[in-house]
VODRENKOL-628701 format. One line per field, with one value per residue: x, y, z of N, C-alpha, C in turn; residue number from 1. Coordinates in Angstrom, 1 decimal. Atoms other than C-alpha are relative to their C-alpha. Layout:
VODRENKOL-628701
n.px (X;...)
n.py (Y;...)
n.pz (Z;...)
ca.px (X;...)
ca.py (Y;...)
ca.pz (Z;...)
c.px (X;...)
c.py (Y;...)
c.pz (Z;...)
k (NUM;...)
END
This chain:
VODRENKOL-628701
n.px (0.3;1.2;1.2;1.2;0.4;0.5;0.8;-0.5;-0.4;1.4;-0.3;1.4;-0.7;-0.7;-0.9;-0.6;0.2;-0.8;-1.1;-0.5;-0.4;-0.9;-1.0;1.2;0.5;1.1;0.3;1.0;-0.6;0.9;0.3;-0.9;-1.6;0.0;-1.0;-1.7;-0.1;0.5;-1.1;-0.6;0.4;0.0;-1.3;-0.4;0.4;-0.8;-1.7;0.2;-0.3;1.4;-0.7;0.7;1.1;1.1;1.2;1.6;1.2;1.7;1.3;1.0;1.1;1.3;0.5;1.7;0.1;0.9;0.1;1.7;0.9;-0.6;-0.8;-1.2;-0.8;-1.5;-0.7;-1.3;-0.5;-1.2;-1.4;-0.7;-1.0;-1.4;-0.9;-1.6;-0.7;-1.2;-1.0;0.2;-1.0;-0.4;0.7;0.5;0.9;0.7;-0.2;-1.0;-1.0;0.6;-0.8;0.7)
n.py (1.3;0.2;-0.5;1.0;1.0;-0.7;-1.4;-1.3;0.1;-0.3;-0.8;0.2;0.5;1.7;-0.3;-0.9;0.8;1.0;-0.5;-0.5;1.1;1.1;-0.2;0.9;-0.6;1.0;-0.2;0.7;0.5;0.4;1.6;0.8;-0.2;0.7;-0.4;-0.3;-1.3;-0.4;-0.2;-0.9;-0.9;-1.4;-0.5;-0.3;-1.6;-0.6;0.7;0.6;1.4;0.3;1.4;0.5;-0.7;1.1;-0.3;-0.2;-0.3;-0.6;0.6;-1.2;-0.3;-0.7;-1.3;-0.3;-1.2;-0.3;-1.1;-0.3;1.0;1.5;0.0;0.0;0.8;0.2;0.5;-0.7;0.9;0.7;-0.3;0.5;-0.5;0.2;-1.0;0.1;-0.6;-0.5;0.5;-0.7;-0.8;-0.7;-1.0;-0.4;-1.2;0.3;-1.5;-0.9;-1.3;-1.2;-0.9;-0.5)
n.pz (-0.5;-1.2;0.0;0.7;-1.5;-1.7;0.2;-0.9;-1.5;-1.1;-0.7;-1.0;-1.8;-0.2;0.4;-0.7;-1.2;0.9;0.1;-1.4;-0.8;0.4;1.2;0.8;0.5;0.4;1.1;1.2;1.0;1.3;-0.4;0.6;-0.4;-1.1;-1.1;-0.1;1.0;-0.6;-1.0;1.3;0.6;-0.9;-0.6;1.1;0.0;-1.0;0.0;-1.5;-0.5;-0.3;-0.9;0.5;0.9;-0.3;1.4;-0.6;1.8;-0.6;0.8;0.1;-1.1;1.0;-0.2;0.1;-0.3;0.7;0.6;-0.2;0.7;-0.1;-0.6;0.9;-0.6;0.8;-1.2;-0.2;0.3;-0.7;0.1;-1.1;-0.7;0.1;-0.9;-0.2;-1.3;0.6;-1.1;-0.6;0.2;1.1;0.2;0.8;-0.2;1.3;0.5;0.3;-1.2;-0.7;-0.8;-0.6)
ca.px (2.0;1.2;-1.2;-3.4;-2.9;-3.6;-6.7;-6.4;-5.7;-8.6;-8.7;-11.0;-10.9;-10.2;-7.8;-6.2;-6.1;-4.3;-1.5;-1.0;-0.6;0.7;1.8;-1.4;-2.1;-5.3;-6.1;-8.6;-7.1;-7.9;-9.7;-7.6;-4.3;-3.1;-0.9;2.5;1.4;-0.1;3.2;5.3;3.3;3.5;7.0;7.7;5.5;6.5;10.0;9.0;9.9;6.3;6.4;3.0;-0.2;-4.0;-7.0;-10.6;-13.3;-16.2;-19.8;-21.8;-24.7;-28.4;-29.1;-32.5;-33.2;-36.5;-37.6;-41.3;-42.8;-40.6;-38.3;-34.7;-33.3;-29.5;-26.6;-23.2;-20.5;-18.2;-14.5;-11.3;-9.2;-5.4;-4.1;-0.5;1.5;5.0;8.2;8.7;10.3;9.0;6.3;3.8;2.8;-0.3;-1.1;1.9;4.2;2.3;4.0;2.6)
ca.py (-39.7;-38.9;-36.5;-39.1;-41.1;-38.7;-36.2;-34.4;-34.4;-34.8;-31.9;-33.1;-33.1;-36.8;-36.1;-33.5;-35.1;-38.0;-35.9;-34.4;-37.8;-40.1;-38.5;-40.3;-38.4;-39.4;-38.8;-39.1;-41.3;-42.6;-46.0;-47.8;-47.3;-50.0;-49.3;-49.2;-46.6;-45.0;-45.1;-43.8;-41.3;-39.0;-39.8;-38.8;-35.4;-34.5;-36.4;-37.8;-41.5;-43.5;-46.3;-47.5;-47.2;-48.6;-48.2;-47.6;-47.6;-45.1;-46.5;-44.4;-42.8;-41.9;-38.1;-36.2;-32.8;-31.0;-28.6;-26.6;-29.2;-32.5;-34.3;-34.6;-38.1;-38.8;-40.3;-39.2;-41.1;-43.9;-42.9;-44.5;-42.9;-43.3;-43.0;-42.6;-42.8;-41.4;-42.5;-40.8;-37.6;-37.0;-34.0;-32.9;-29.5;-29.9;-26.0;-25.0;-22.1;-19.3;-16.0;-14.3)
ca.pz (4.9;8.3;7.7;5.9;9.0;12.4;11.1;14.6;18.2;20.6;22.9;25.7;30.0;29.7;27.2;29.2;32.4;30.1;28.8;32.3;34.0;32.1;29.0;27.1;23.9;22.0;18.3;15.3;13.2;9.3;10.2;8.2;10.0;12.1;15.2;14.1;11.3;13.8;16.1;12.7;12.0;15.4;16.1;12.4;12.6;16.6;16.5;19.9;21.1;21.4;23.9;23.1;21.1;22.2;19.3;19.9;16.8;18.2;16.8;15.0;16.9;15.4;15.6;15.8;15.6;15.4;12.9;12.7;10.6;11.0;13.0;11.1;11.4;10.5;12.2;13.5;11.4;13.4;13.7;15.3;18.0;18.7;22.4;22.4;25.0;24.9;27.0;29.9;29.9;26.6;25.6;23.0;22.5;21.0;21.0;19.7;21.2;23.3;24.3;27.3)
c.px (-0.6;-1.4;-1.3;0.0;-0.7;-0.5;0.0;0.0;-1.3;0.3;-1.4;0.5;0.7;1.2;1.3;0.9;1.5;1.6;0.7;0.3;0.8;0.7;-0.9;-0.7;-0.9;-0.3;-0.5;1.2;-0.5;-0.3;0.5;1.5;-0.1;1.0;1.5;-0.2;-0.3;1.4;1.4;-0.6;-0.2;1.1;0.5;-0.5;-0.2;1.4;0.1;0.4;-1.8;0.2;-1.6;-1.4;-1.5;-0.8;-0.9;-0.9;-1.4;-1.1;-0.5;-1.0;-1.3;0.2;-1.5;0.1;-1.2;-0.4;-1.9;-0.4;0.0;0.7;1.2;0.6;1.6;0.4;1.6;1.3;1.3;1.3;0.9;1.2;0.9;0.3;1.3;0.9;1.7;0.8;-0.1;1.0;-0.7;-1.9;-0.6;-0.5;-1.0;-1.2;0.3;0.6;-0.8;1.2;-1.0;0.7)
c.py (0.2;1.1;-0.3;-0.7;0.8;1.2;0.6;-0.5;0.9;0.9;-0.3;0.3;-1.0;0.2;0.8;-0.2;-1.3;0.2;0.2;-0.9;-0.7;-0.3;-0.7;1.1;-0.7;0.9;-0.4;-0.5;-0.7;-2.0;-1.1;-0.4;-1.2;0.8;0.2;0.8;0.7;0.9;0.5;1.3;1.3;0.1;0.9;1.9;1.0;-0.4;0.1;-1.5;-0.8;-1.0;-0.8;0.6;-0.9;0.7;-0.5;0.9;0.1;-0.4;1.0;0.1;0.3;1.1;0.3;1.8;0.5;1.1;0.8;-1.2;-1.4;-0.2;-0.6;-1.1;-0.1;-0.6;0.6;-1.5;-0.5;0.7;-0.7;0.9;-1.0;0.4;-0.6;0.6;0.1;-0.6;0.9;0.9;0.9;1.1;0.3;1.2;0.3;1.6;0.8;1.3;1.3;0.7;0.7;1.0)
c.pz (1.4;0.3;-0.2;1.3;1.4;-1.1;1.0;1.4;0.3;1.3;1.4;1.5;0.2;-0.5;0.4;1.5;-0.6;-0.1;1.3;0.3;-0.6;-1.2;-1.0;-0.8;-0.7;-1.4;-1.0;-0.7;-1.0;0.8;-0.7;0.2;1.0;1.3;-0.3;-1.2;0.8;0.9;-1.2;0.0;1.1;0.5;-1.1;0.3;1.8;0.4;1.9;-0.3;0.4;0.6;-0.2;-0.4;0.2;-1.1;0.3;-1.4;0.8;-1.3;-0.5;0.8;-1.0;1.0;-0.3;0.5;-0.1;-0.8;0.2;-0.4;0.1;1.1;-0.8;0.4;-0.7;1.1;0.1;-0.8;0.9;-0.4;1.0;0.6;0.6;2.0;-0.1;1.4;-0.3;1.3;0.7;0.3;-1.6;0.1;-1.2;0.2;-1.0;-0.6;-0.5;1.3;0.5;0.5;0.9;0.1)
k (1;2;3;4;5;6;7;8;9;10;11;12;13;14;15;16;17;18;19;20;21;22;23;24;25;26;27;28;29;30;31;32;33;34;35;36;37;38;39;40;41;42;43;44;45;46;47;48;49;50;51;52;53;54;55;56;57;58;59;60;61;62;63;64;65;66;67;68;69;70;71;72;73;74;75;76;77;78;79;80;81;82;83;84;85;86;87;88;89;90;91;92;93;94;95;96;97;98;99;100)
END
């Protein structure tokens, strides 16, 4: 179940920046999820505390590439991201365990 809900954790500067400060993690999620599946579905698969959950549906974009002959139209498809913020105190390691 929640793997159908959170496809992955956005690894961005903003993103990063986010976690560091204020504990604000941000994730693809299926565009059909509301917020409190959303807020199930990462306490459930990091058994964290979530103290709240904002949702944001990116537009799709037109793309263009060119080739020798043509130029290649398409478009990038819309998707909605998840930031989750967690109580304070609490942690995601969304790298997993490193040994140095």
């Amino acid at each position: 179940m929640a793997k159908q809900i959170l496809i992955k954790p956005v690894i961005t500067e903003k993103s990063t920046k986010l976690a560091d400060k204020r504990s604000t993690y941000v994730f693809v999620v299926n565009k059909n999820a509301n917020k409190i599946e959303v807020k199930n579905a990462v306490e459930k698969f990091y058994n964290v505390s979530v103290d709240s959950v904002n949702t944001a549906v990116m537009p799709a974009k037109p793309k263009a590439r060119s080739t020798k002959t043509t130029i290649v139209r398409g478009r990038k498809a819309s998707y909605k991201k998840a930031y989750v913020t967690l109580t304070p105190g609490e942690r995601i390691d969304i790298f997993g365990a490193t040994e140095e």
